[in-house]
N, C-alpha and C positions, 0 to 999 in steps of 0.2 A: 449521563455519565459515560455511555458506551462513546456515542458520539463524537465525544473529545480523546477518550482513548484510543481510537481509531484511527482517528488524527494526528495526535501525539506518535503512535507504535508506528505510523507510516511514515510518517515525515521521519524517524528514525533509523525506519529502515532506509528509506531516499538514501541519509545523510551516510549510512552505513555503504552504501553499493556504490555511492559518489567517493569516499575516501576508504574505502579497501579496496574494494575491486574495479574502481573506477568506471563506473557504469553511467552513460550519457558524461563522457567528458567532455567531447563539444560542446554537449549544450550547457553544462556547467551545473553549478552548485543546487542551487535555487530552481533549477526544473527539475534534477533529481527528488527534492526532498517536497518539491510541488506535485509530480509524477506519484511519490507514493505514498503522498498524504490523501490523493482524488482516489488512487487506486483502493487501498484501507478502507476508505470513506463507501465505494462503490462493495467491495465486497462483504464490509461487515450489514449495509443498508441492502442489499439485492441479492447477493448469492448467499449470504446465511440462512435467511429464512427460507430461501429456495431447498436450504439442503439440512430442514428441523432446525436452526436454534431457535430456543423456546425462551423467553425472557420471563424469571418468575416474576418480577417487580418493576416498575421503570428506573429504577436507582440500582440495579443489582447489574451485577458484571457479569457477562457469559463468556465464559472462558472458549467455547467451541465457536464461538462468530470471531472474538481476538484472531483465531487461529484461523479461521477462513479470511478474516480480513488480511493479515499479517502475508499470507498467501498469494492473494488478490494482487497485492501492494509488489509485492516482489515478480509475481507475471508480468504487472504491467510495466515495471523496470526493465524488466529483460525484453520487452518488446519492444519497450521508450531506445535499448539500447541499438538492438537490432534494427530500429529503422532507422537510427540517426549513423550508423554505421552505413547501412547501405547507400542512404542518402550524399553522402560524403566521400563516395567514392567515382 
């Protein structure tokens, strides 16, 4: 259950930083919301548990790995941005 939520909140977020603040518009729609659906993925599976989330159940939601994933997902946007920015110039 985490696993698809993580997915789902980042691929969100992509879609959010793609059409507000236009984040990776070179590279367009579909890398953003790919960028921070891996990113989510990458932080709620490797930096949560690096930094305590503890999962009572395997069906149970932790709200502290959401929020490091959520995080994760959003650095790696701003980084996805920042180098398709440099790249392109």
């Amino acid at each position: 259950m985490n696993i698809a939520l993580w997915i789902l909140c980042g691929a969100a977020i992509g879609w959010l930083g793609f059409a507000v603040f236009h984040a990776n518009a070179r590279s367009g729609l579909l890398t953003s919301v790919g960028i921070g659906a891996i990113g989510a993925l990458a932080g709620g599976m490797m930096i949560a548990p690096m930094l305590g989330a503890v999962i009572a159940s395997e069906n149970a939601i932790s709200p502290f790995s959401l929020v490091v994933a959520l995080a994760v997902a959003t650095a790696c946007l701003i980084i996805g941005n920042l180098l398709t920015s440099r790249v392109g110039r």
